[in-house]
C-alpha angles and dihedrals in degrees: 000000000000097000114133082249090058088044108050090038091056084041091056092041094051100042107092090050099037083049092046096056094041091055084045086058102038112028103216129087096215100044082048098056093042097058085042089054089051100043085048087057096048097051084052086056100050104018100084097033091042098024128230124311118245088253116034098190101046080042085053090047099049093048095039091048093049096046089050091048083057098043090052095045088054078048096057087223108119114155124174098334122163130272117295090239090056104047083047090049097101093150095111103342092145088053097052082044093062100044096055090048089058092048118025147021108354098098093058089042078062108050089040087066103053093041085060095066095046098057110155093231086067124080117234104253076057089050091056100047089044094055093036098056091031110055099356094056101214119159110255082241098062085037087061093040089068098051096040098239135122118274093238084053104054085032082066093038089055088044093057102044077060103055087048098056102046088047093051089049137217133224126249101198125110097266118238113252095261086049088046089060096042083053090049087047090057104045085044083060098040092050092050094053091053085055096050092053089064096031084065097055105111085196120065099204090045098114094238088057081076093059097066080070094044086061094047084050100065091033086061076046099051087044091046091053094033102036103157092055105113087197094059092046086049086052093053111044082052086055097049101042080054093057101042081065092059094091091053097042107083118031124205100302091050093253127148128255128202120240089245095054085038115122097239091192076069092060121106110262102192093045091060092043090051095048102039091053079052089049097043079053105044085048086056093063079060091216103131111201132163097267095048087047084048100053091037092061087051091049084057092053093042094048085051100100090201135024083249097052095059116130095234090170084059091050099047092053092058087043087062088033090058082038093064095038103047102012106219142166079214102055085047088053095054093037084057088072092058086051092054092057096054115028099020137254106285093062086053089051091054092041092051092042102075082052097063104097084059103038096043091115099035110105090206098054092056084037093065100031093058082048091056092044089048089060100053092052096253095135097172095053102039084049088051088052097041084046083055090046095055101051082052097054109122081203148039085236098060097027082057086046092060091040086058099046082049087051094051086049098058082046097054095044081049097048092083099043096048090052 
Protein backbone atom coordinates (compact mmCIF):
# COMPACT_ATOMS: atom_id res chain seq x y z
CA UNK A 1 0.00 0.00 0.00
CA UNK A 2 2.84 2.74 0.57
CA UNK A 3 5.17 1.56 -2.21
CA UNK A 4 6.63 4.62 -4.64
CA UNK A 5 4.07 2.73 -7.49
CA UNK A 6 0.75 3.35 -4.90
CA UNK A 7 2.01 6.80 -4.34
CA UNK A 8 2.64 8.29 -7.57
CA UNK A 9 -0.26 6.71 -8.89
CA UNK A 10 -2.79 8.60 -5.75
CA UNK A 11 -0.61 11.74 -6.45
CA UNK A 12 -1.43 11.65 -9.84
CA UNK A 13 -5.25 10.78 -9.04
CA UNK A 14 -5.62 13.59 -6.58
CA UNK A 15 -3.95 16.15 -8.30
CA UNK A 16 -6.65 18.09 -10.43
CA UNK A 17 -8.82 18.40 -7.35
CA UNK A 18 -6.19 18.93 -4.85
CA UNK A 19 -4.82 21.75 -7.56
CA UNK A 20 -7.92 23.01 -8.03
CA UNK A 21 -8.61 23.81 -4.40
CA UNK A 22 -5.23 25.08 -3.76
CA UNK A 23 -5.57 27.90 -6.98
CA UNK A 24 -9.37 28.61 -5.33
CA UNK A 25 -7.57 29.46 -2.25
CA UNK A 26 -4.84 31.09 -3.45
CA UNK A 27 -5.58 32.81 -6.83
CA UNK A 28 -2.95 32.47 -8.35
CA UNK A 29 -1.68 29.29 -10.71
CA UNK A 30 1.90 29.49 -9.78
CA UNK A 31 1.57 29.99 -5.82
CA UNK A 32 -0.99 26.90 -6.24
CA UNK A 33 1.48 24.37 -7.99
CA UNK A 34 3.96 25.16 -5.96
CA UNK A 35 2.18 24.24 -2.65
CA UNK A 36 0.91 21.09 -4.64
CA UNK A 37 4.60 20.24 -5.53
CA UNK A 38 5.54 20.53 -1.68
CA UNK A 39 2.80 18.83 -0.27
CA UNK A 40 3.65 15.86 -3.20
CA UNK A 41 7.08 15.70 -1.77
CA UNK A 42 6.07 15.50 1.48
CA UNK A 43 3.78 12.79 1.04
CA UNK A 44 6.85 10.99 -0.71
CA UNK A 45 8.74 11.64 2.62
CA UNK A 46 5.92 10.12 5.38
CA UNK A 47 3.82 8.09 3.45
CA UNK A 48 5.75 5.00 3.43
CA UNK A 49 7.21 5.38 6.90
CA UNK A 50 3.53 6.75 8.37
CA UNK A 51 1.39 5.23 5.84
CA UNK A 52 -1.56 7.01 3.65
CA UNK A 53 -4.15 9.04 5.07
CA UNK A 54 -7.30 7.94 4.84
CA UNK A 55 -7.87 10.41 2.41
CA UNK A 56 -4.86 11.26 0.08
CA UNK A 57 -6.32 14.32 -1.60
CA UNK A 58 -7.89 16.38 1.68
CA UNK A 59 -4.33 15.15 3.26
CA UNK A 60 -2.74 16.78 0.12
CA UNK A 61 -5.03 20.09 0.66
CA UNK A 62 -4.36 20.68 4.30
CA UNK A 63 -0.53 20.33 3.86
CA UNK A 64 -0.38 22.28 0.32
CA UNK A 65 -2.35 24.95 1.61
CA UNK A 66 -0.15 25.31 4.81
CA UNK A 67 3.24 25.15 2.98
CA UNK A 68 1.88 27.98 0.43
CA UNK A 69 0.60 30.27 3.53
CA UNK A 70 4.63 30.05 4.72
CA UNK A 71 6.15 30.57 1.54
CA UNK A 72 4.17 33.56 1.06
CA UNK A 73 4.73 34.82 4.26
CA UNK A 74 8.78 34.47 3.57
CA UNK A 75 7.59 36.21 0.48
CA UNK A 76 6.05 39.13 2.20
CA UNK A 77 3.29 38.79 -0.05
CA UNK A 78 0.10 38.09 2.07
CA UNK A 79 -2.92 39.04 0.49
CA UNK A 80 -6.29 38.35 1.84
CA UNK A 81 -5.42 35.30 3.85
CA UNK A 82 -7.84 33.91 6.74
CA UNK A 83 -7.99 34.73 10.09
CA UNK A 84 -5.03 33.87 12.21
CA UNK A 85 -7.22 31.77 14.37
CA UNK A 86 -8.34 29.71 11.26
CA UNK A 87 -5.11 28.95 9.46
CA UNK A 88 -3.82 27.92 13.18
CA UNK A 89 -6.92 25.84 13.67
CA UNK A 90 -5.25 22.22 12.94
CA UNK A 91 -7.65 20.38 15.29
CA UNK A 92 -9.48 18.51 12.48
CA UNK A 93 -8.59 20.43 9.55
CA UNK A 94 -8.50 17.03 7.15
CA UNK A 95 -11.79 16.23 8.32
CA UNK A 96 -13.26 19.40 7.58
CA UNK A 97 -11.28 18.94 4.30
CA UNK A 98 -13.02 16.10 3.46
CA UNK A 99 -16.27 17.12 4.25
CA UNK A 100 -16.24 20.21 2.13
CA UNK A 101 -14.79 18.17 -0.89
CA UNK A 102 -18.22 15.61 -0.72
CA UNK A 103 -20.57 18.56 -0.53
CA UNK A 104 -19.36 21.87 -2.00
CA UNK A 105 -17.04 23.59 -4.30
CA UNK A 106 -14.53 20.86 -5.75
CA UNK A 107 -16.23 20.24 -8.89
CA UNK A 108 -16.02 23.84 -9.90
CA UNK A 109 -12.28 23.95 -8.52
CA UNK A 110 -12.06 21.58 -11.08
CA UNK A 111 -13.51 22.93 -13.89
CA UNK A 112 -12.00 25.99 -13.10
CA UNK A 113 -8.90 24.42 -13.72
CA UNK A 114 -9.29 23.21 -16.56
CA UNK A 115 -11.13 26.25 -17.82
CA UNK A 116 -8.00 28.08 -16.99
CA UNK A 117 -5.96 26.42 -19.47
CA UNK A 118 -8.19 26.75 -21.91
CA UNK A 119 -8.47 30.28 -21.82
CA UNK A 120 -9.58 31.56 -25.06
CA UNK A 121 -6.48 34.35 -25.28
CA UNK A 122 -4.33 31.55 -25.55
CA UNK A 123 -3.69 29.40 -29.08
CA UNK A 124 -4.27 25.71 -28.98
CA UNK A 125 -0.46 24.06 -29.09
CA UNK A 126 -0.37 26.66 -25.54
CA UNK A 127 -3.84 24.93 -24.30
CA UNK A 128 -2.32 21.64 -24.46
CA UNK A 129 1.03 22.33 -22.59
CA UNK A 130 -0.69 24.06 -20.30
CA UNK A 131 -2.98 21.31 -19.56
CA UNK A 132 -0.42 18.79 -19.99
CA UNK A 133 1.98 20.09 -17.52
CA UNK A 134 -1.21 21.67 -15.09
CA UNK A 135 -3.74 18.81 -14.20
CA UNK A 136 -2.31 16.20 -16.08
CA UNK A 137 1.46 16.55 -14.30
CA UNK A 138 3.63 15.68 -17.07
CA UNK A 139 7.63 16.93 -16.97
CA UNK A 140 8.16 19.87 -19.35
CA UNK A 141 10.69 17.35 -21.07
CA UNK A 142 8.22 14.67 -22.05
CA UNK A 143 5.89 17.55 -22.73
CA UNK A 144 8.57 18.83 -25.49
CA UNK A 145 9.26 15.55 -26.65
CA UNK A 146 5.97 15.37 -27.97
CA UNK A 147 5.98 18.51 -29.86
CA UNK A 148 9.30 18.20 -31.05
CA UNK A 149 10.70 21.49 -29.54
CA UNK A 150 13.45 22.31 -27.21
CA UNK A 151 12.71 22.17 -23.52
CA UNK A 152 13.66 25.63 -23.01
CA UNK A 153 11.22 26.31 -25.85
CA UNK A 154 8.11 24.70 -24.72
CA UNK A 155 9.45 25.77 -20.73
CA UNK A 156 8.88 29.55 -22.16
CA UNK A 157 5.90 28.64 -24.00
CA UNK A 158 4.40 27.29 -20.80
CA UNK A 159 5.75 30.59 -18.93
CA UNK A 160 4.15 32.63 -20.97
CA UNK A 161 0.67 30.97 -21.23
CA UNK A 162 0.98 31.67 -17.60
CA UNK A 163 1.63 35.03 -17.54
CA UNK A 164 -1.45 35.43 -20.07
CA UNK A 165 -3.63 34.02 -18.31
CA UNK A 166 -3.05 35.54 -14.98
CA UNK A 167 -2.97 38.88 -16.64
CA UNK A 168 -6.32 38.23 -18.51
CA UNK A 169 -7.91 37.08 -15.16
CA UNK A 170 -10.28 34.59 -14.09
CA UNK A 171 -12.88 34.66 -11.95
CA UNK A 172 -13.08 32.83 -8.43
CA UNK A 173 -16.60 32.87 -7.85
CA UNK A 174 -18.79 29.92 -7.91
CA UNK A 175 -19.99 30.21 -11.96
CA UNK A 176 -24.02 30.55 -12.73
CA UNK A 177 -25.33 27.78 -14.04
CA UNK A 178 -25.25 29.12 -17.91
CA UNK A 179 -21.61 30.13 -17.22
CA UNK A 180 -21.09 26.59 -15.55
CA UNK A 181 -22.13 24.80 -19.15
CA UNK A 182 -19.86 27.59 -21.71
CA UNK A 183 -16.97 26.63 -19.41
CA UNK A 184 -17.81 22.80 -19.91
CA UNK A 185 -18.00 23.52 -23.70
CA UNK A 186 -14.74 24.78 -23.60
CA UNK A 187 -12.85 22.22 -21.53
CA UNK A 188 -15.02 19.28 -23.93
CA UNK A 189 -13.18 21.00 -26.82
CA UNK A 190 -9.76 21.48 -25.05
CA UNK A 191 -9.62 17.88 -24.01
CA UNK A 192 -10.33 16.76 -27.24
CA UNK A 193 -7.74 18.63 -28.72
CA UNK A 194 -5.61 17.40 -26.72
CA UNK A 195 -7.02 13.66 -28.12
CA UNK A 196 -6.76 14.38 -31.23
CA UNK A 197 -2.59 15.59 -30.78
CA UNK A 198 -1.70 11.78 -29.75
CA UNK A 199 -4.48 10.06 -31.96
CA UNK A 200 -2.44 11.54 -34.96
CA UNK A 201 0.54 10.14 -34.14
CA UNK A 202 1.20 7.55 -36.79
CA UNK A 203 3.96 6.09 -34.17
CA UNK A 204 2.82 4.63 -30.72
CA UNK A 205 5.57 5.06 -29.07
CA UNK A 206 5.87 8.46 -30.45
CA UNK A 207 5.37 10.49 -26.98
CA UNK A 208 2.29 12.50 -28.25
CA UNK A 209 0.45 8.95 -29.01
CA UNK A 210 0.04 9.00 -24.94
CA UNK A 211 -1.77 12.00 -24.97
CA UNK A 212 -4.99 10.59 -26.89
CA UNK A 213 -5.48 8.40 -22.86
CA UNK A 214 -4.70 11.32 -20.90
CA UNK A 215 -7.56 12.80 -22.46
CA UNK A 216 -9.63 9.99 -21.90
CA UNK A 217 -8.46 10.26 -18.69
CA UNK A 218 -10.10 13.86 -17.67
CA UNK A 219 -13.01 13.20 -19.79
CA UNK A 220 -13.67 9.88 -17.33
CA UNK A 221 -12.85 13.06 -14.61
CA UNK A 222 -15.22 15.56 -15.91
CA UNK A 223 -17.92 12.56 -16.16
CA UNK A 224 -17.10 11.48 -13.01
CA UNK A 225 -17.76 15.39 -11.43
CA UNK A 226 -20.62 16.24 -13.96
CA UNK A 227 -22.63 12.36 -14.40
CA UNK A 228 -25.96 13.32 -15.50
CA UNK A 229 -24.32 15.61 -18.93
CA UNK A 230 -25.46 13.71 -22.01
CA UNK A 231 -22.40 15.89 -24.23
CA UNK A 232 -19.47 14.55 -22.04
CA UNK A 233 -20.72 11.20 -22.21
CA UNK A 234 -20.99 11.75 -25.99
CA UNK A 235 -17.36 12.85 -25.82
CA UNK A 236 -16.37 10.03 -24.23
CA UNK A 237 -17.92 7.04 -25.77
CA UNK A 238 -16.21 8.87 -29.54
CA UNK A 239 -13.11 8.81 -27.85
CA UNK A 240 -13.25 6.14 -26.99
CA UNK A 241 -14.83 4.25 -30.47
CA UNK A 242 -11.63 6.15 -32.07
CA UNK A 243 -9.34 4.56 -29.86
CA UNK A 244 -10.63 1.14 -29.85
CA UNK A 245 -9.44 1.40 -33.82
CA UNK A 246 -5.62 2.18 -32.78
CA UNK A 247 -4.59 -1.38 -32.80
CA UNK A 248 -6.00 -1.82 -36.52
CA UNK A 249 -4.71 1.39 -37.89
CA UNK A 250 -1.10 0.82 -38.84
CA UNK A 251 -0.09 -2.59 -39.95
CA UNK A 252 3.63 -3.99 -39.68
CA UNK A 253 5.47 -1.41 -41.69
CA UNK A 254 3.84 1.34 -39.74
CA UNK A 255 1.59 2.31 -42.56
CA UNK A 256 -1.34 3.48 -42.36
CA UNK A 257 -4.88 1.56 -43.11
CA UNK A 258 -7.66 2.81 -43.82
CA UNK A 259 -10.51 2.20 -41.64
CA UNK A 260 -12.22 0.27 -44.52
CA UNK A 261 -9.15 -2.23 -45.13
CA UNK A 262 -8.81 -2.18 -41.11
CA UNK A 263 -9.12 -5.87 -39.32
CA UNK A 264 -12.12 -5.10 -37.13
CA UNK A 265 -11.53 -8.53 -35.03
CA UNK A 266 -8.25 -6.14 -33.99
CA UNK A 267 -10.40 -3.58 -32.65
CA UNK A 268 -10.78 -3.05 -28.74
CA UNK A 269 -13.99 -4.83 -27.49
CA UNK A 270 -14.34 -3.52 -24.22
CA UNK A 271 -13.68 -0.03 -25.30
CA UNK A 272 -17.01 -0.14 -27.90
CA UNK A 273 -19.06 -1.79 -25.42
CA UNK A 274 -18.19 0.62 -23.14
CA UNK A 275 -18.85 3.37 -25.36
CA UNK A 276 -21.86 2.26 -27.07
CA UNK A 277 -23.64 1.62 -23.69
CA UNK A 278 -22.17 5.89 -23.07
CA UNK A 279 -23.40 6.69 -25.94
CA UNK A 280 -27.38 4.43 -25.51
CA UNK A 281 -27.40 6.49 -22.33
CA UNK A 282 -26.23 10.01 -23.44
CA UNK A 283 -29.19 9.57 -26.71
CA UNK A 284 -31.87 8.94 -23.87
CA UNK A 285 -31.41 12.62 -22.28
CA UNK A 286 -32.62 13.54 -25.97
CA UNK A 287 -30.33 16.53 -26.02
CA UNK A 288 -28.58 16.18 -29.25
CA UNK A 289 -25.59 17.96 -29.27
CA UNK A 290 -21.87 17.73 -32.01
CA UNK A 291 -19.86 15.30 -29.85
CA UNK A 292 -22.94 12.65 -29.35
CA UNK A 293 -23.59 12.92 -33.46
CA UNK A 294 -20.20 12.44 -33.63
CA UNK A 295 -19.90 9.33 -31.61
CA UNK A 296 -23.06 8.09 -32.99
CA UNK A 297 -21.57 8.13 -36.77
CA UNK A 298 -18.48 6.13 -35.38
CA UNK A 299 -21.04 3.32 -33.44
CA UNK A 300 -22.41 2.81 -36.83
CA UNK A 301 -19.11 2.16 -38.20
CA UNK A 302 -18.05 -0.08 -35.13
CA UNK A 303 -21.55 -2.30 -35.18
CA UNK A 304 -20.79 -2.80 -39.04
CA UNK A 305 -19.22 -6.39 -38.95
CA UNK A 306 -17.64 -5.80 -42.02
CA UNK A 307 -16.48 -2.58 -44.03
CA UNK A 308 -19.59 -3.72 -46.68
CA UNK A 309 -22.07 -3.97 -44.34
CA UNK A 310 -21.78 -0.22 -43.17
CA UNK A 311 -25.04 1.73 -43.04
CA UNK A 312 -23.82 4.62 -45.23
CA UNK A 313 -27.79 6.10 -45.43
CA UNK A 314 -27.52 6.25 -41.53
CA UNK A 315 -24.36 8.02 -41.75
CA UNK A 316 -25.15 10.27 -43.94
CA UNK A 317 -28.44 11.47 -41.70
CA UNK A 318 -26.37 12.24 -38.80
CA UNK A 319 -23.77 13.95 -41.38
CA UNK A 320 -26.69 16.48 -42.27
CA UNK A 321 -27.85 16.18 -38.77
CA UNK A 322 -23.70 17.63 -37.26
CA UNK A 323 -24.00 19.90 -40.29
CA UNK A 324 -27.23 21.80 -38.79
CA UNK A 325 -26.17 21.80 -35.68
CA UNK A 326 -21.89 23.23 -36.06
CA UNK A 327 -21.80 24.40 -39.43
CA UNK A 328 -18.10 23.27 -40.92
CA UNK A 329 -16.12 22.93 -44.26
CA UNK A 330 -14.68 20.06 -42.30
CA UNK A 331 -17.69 18.15 -41.35
CA UNK A 332 -18.76 18.60 -45.40
CA UNK A 333 -15.66 17.27 -46.24
CA UNK A 334 -16.05 14.28 -44.27
CA UNK A 335 -19.63 13.99 -45.03
CA UNK A 336 -18.30 13.98 -49.06
CA UNK A 337 -17.01 10.56 -48.48
CA UNK A 338 -20.36 9.31 -47.52
CA UNK A 339 -21.59 10.95 -50.79
CA UNK A 340 -19.12 9.15 -52.81
CA UNK A 341 -20.41 5.81 -51.61
CA UNK A 342 -23.58 6.34 -52.43
CA UNK A 343 -24.05 8.55 -55.10
CA UNK A 344 -20.62 8.36 -56.67
CA UNK A 345 -17.68 10.44 -56.88
CA UNK A 346 -18.41 12.80 -59.01
CA UNK A 347 -21.30 14.17 -56.83
CA UNK A 348 -18.60 14.36 -53.87
CA UNK A 349 -16.39 16.18 -56.06
CA UNK A 350 -19.25 18.88 -56.79
CA UNK A 351 -20.29 18.89 -53.24
CA UNK A 352 -15.86 19.55 -51.78
CA UNK A 353 -15.14 22.24 -54.72
CA UNK A 354 -16.78 24.93 -53.60
CA UNK A 355 -14.48 24.12 -50.01
CA UNK A 356 -11.36 24.63 -51.40
CA UNK A 357 -10.48 28.39 -50.39
CA UNK A 358 -10.87 27.11 -46.87
CA UNK A 359 -9.45 23.84 -47.08
CA UNK A 360 -6.14 24.98 -49.42
CA UNK A 361 -3.84 24.10 -46.65
CA UNK A 362 -5.91 20.79 -45.08
CA UNK A 363 -4.11 17.46 -46.08
CA UNK A 364 -7.13 15.72 -45.80
CA UNK A 365 -9.26 17.98 -48.23
CA UNK A 366 -6.37 17.39 -51.53
CA UNK A 367 -6.11 13.79 -50.13
CA UNK A 368 -9.30 13.05 -50.90
CA UNK A 369 -9.72 15.00 -53.73
CA UNK A 370 -6.92 13.36 -55.52
CA UNK A 371 -8.98 9.73 -54.08
CA UNK A 372 -12.24 10.87 -55.79
CA UNK A 373 -10.27 11.96 -59.20
CA UNK A 374 -8.54 8.72 -59.16
CA UNK A 375 -11.45 7.21 -59.38
CA UNK A 376 -12.97 9.06 -62.57
CA UNK A 377 -10.29 8.42 -64.37
CA UNK A 378 -8.86 12.14 -64.35
CA UNK A 379 -5.07 11.06 -63.54
CA UNK A 380 -3.43 14.71 -64.05
CA UNK A 381 -5.60 16.34 -61.88
CA UNK A 382 -6.00 13.64 -58.90
CA UNK A 383 -1.63 13.46 -59.05
CA UNK A 384 -1.61 17.29 -58.83
CA UNK A 385 -4.10 16.97 -55.46
CA UNK A 386 -2.27 13.93 -53.83
CA UNK A 387 1.20 16.10 -54.74
CA UNK A 388 -0.57 18.85 -52.73
CA UNK A 389 -1.39 16.50 -50.19
CA UNK A 390 1.89 15.44 -49.68
CA UNK A 391 3.61 18.71 -49.22
CA UNK A 392 0.60 19.23 -46.40
CA UNK A 393 1.28 15.65 -44.20
CA UNK A 394 1.90 16.46 -41.00
CA UNK A 395 3.82 12.66 -41.08
CA UNK A 396 5.93 10.26 -42.95
CA UNK A 397 3.10 7.89 -42.41
CA UNK A 398 0.41 9.90 -44.21
CA UNK A 399 2.72 11.72 -46.56
CA UNK A 400 3.88 7.47 -47.72
CA UNK A 401 0.09 6.75 -47.80
CA UNK A 402 -0.47 9.28 -50.41
CA UNK A 403 2.87 8.20 -52.31
CA UNK A 404 1.27 4.63 -52.51
CA UNK A 405 -2.22 5.60 -53.67
CA UNK A 406 0.05 7.87 -56.52
CA UNK A 407 2.06 4.40 -57.31
CA UNK A 408 -1.34 2.19 -57.91
CA UNK A 409 -2.49 5.08 -60.25
CA UNK A 410 0.55 4.99 -62.82
CA UNK A 411 -0.12 1.19 -62.67
CA UNK A 412 -3.32 1.32 -63.45
CA UNK A 413 -2.88 3.88 -66.27
CA UNK A 414 0.20 1.09 -67.41
CA UNK A 415 -1.87 -2.02 -67.10
CA UNK A 416 -3.45 -1.54 -70.77
CA UNK A 417 -0.72 -0.68 -72.39
CA UNK A 418 1.64 -3.74 -70.90
CA UNK A 419 -1.32 -6.62 -72.09
Amino acid sequence: MTDIAWIDLALASARPKALGALLRYFRNLDTAEEAFQEACLRAIRTWPEKGPPRDPTAWLIFVGRNSGIDAVRKRAKIQALPDEDVISDTEDAESDIVERLDDSNYRDDILRLLFICCHPDLPATQQIALALRIVSGLSVPQIARAFLVSESAMEQRITRAKARVAKAGVPFETPSPGERAERLSIVSTMIYLIFNEGYSQADPRHEAAAFSDEAIRLARLMLHIFPSDPELMGLLALMLLQISRRPARFNAGDEIVLLEDQDRSLWNQPFTNEALALLDKALRHRQPAPYQIQAAIAAVHSRAKRAEDTDWVEIDLLYRALEHLQPSPVITLNRAVVVSKLQGAQDALDLIDPLGEKLGGYFYYHGLRGGLLKQLGLTSQAREAFDRAIALAHSAAEAAHIRRQIDKMQEEVTQPIAK
